[in-house]
C-alpha positions as CSV (number, residue, x, y, z in Angstrom):
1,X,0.0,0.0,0.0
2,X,1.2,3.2,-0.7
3,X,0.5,6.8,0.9
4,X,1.2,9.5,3.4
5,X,1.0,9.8,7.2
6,X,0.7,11.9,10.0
7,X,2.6,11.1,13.3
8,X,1.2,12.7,15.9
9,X,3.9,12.9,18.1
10,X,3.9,14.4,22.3
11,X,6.9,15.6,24.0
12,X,6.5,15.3,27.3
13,X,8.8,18.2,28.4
14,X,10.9,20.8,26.6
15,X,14.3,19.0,25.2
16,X,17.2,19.7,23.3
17,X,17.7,17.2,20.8
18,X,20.8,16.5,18.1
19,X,18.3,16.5,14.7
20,X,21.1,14.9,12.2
21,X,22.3,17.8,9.8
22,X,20.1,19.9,11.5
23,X,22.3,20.0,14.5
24,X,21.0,20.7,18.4
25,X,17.3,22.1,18.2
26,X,15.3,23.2,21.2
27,X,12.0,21.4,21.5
28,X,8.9,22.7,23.5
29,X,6.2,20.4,25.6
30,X,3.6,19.6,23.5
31,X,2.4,18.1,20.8
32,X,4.0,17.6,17.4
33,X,2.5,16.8,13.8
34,X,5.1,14.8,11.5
35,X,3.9,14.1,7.5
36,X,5.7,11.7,5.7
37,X,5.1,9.4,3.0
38,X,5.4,6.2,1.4
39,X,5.3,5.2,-2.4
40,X,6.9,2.1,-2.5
41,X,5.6,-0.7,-3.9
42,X,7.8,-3.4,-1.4
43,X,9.5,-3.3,1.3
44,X,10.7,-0.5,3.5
45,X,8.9,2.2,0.9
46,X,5.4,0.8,1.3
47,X,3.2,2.8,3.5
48,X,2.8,0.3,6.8
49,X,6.2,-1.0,6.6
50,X,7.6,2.9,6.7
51,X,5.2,3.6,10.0
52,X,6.1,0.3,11.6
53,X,9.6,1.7,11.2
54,X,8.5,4.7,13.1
55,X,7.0,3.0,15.9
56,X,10.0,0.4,16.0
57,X,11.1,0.6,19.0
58,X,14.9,-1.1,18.9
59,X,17.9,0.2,19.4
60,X,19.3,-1.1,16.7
61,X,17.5,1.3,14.0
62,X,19.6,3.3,12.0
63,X,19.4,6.9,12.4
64,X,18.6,8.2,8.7
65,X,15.6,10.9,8.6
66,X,15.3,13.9,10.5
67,X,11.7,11.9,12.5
68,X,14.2,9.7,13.6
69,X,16.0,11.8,16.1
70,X,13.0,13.3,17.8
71,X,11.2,9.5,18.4
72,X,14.8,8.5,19.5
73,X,14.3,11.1,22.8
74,X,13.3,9.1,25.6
75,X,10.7,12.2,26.4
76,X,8.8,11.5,23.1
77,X,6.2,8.8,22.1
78,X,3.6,8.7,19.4
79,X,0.1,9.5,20.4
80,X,-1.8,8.7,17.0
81,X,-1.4,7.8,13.7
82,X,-3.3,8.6,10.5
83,X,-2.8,6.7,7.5
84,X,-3.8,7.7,4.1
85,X,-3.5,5.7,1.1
86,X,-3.4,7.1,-2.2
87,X,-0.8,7.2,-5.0
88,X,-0.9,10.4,-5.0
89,X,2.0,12.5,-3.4
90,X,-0.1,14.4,-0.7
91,X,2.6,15.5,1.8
92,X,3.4,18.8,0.7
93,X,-0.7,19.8,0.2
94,X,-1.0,18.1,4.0
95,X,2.3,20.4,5.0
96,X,0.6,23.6,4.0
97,X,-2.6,23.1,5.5
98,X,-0.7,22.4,8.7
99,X,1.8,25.1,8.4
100,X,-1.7,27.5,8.2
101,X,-3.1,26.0,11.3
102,X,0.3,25.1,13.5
103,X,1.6,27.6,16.4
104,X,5.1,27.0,14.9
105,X,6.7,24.8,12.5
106,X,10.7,23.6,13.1
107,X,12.4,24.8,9.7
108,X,13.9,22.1,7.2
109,X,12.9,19.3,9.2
110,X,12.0,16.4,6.7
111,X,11.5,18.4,3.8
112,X,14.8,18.6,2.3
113,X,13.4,16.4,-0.9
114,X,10.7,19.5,-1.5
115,X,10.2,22.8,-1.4
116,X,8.5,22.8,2.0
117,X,9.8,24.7,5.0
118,X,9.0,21.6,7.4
119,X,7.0,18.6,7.6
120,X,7.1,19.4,11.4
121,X,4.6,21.5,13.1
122,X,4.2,22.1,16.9
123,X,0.5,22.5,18.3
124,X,0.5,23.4,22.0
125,X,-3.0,21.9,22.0
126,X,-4.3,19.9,19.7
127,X,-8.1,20.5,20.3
128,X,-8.1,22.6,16.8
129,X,-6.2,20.0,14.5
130,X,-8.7,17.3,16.0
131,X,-11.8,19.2,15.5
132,X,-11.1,20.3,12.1
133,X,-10.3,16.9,11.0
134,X,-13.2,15.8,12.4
135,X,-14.9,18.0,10.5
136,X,-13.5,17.1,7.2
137,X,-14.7,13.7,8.1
């Protein structure tokens, strides 16, 4: 299956976390709203196989996108997951609407394939992301 996803991500206190290339970044409390995708037709590109990845939680995974880093820090954990099949490449629509509706967004993190500024956005509450997906849906 193939598609895009949202990681819904809390940080459960304000952390400074080494981000790859993207060196030391400070890190509020709250919550956080990753979008990635997943094209692949086998293996580690297909949609689930990318978010079990994600949730993985061994030590032996190999550090090699920006998401990787934050879900590393002991002070994270994933609160929800949505899963969207399609073929089509939605994550830079999904980054937009986000970035509209975020109270911040962490430059450069996970777009450096696109021309996004981030496919990270911080919400200090989440009650407006949740209702307005509810009512898209």
């Amino acid at each position: 299956m193939k598609g895009t996803y949202l990681l819904v991500i809390y940080l459960q206190q304000e952390c400074d976390i080494n981000i790859g290339a993207l060196g030391l970044l400070e890190f509020q409390e709250g919550y956080y709203i990753y979008v990635g995708s997943a094209l692949g037709n086998k293996g580690s590109t297909t949609l689930l196989n990318r978010v079990k990845r994600h949730v993985d939680p061994s030590s032996n995974k190999k550090m090699h996108w920006h998401i990787d880093y934050l879900l590393d820090c002991e002070c994270s954990y994933i609160f929800k997951i949505f899963l969207i099949p399609s073929t089509d490449r939605l994550e830079c629509v999904l980054s937009s609407e986000l970035k509209d509706s975020c109270d911040k967004y962490i430059n450069n993190f996970g777009s450096s394939d696109c021309s996004c500024d981030s496919h990270l956005y911080y919400f200090s509450q989440l009650r407006d992301f949740l209702k307005n997906y509810n009512d898209h849906n």
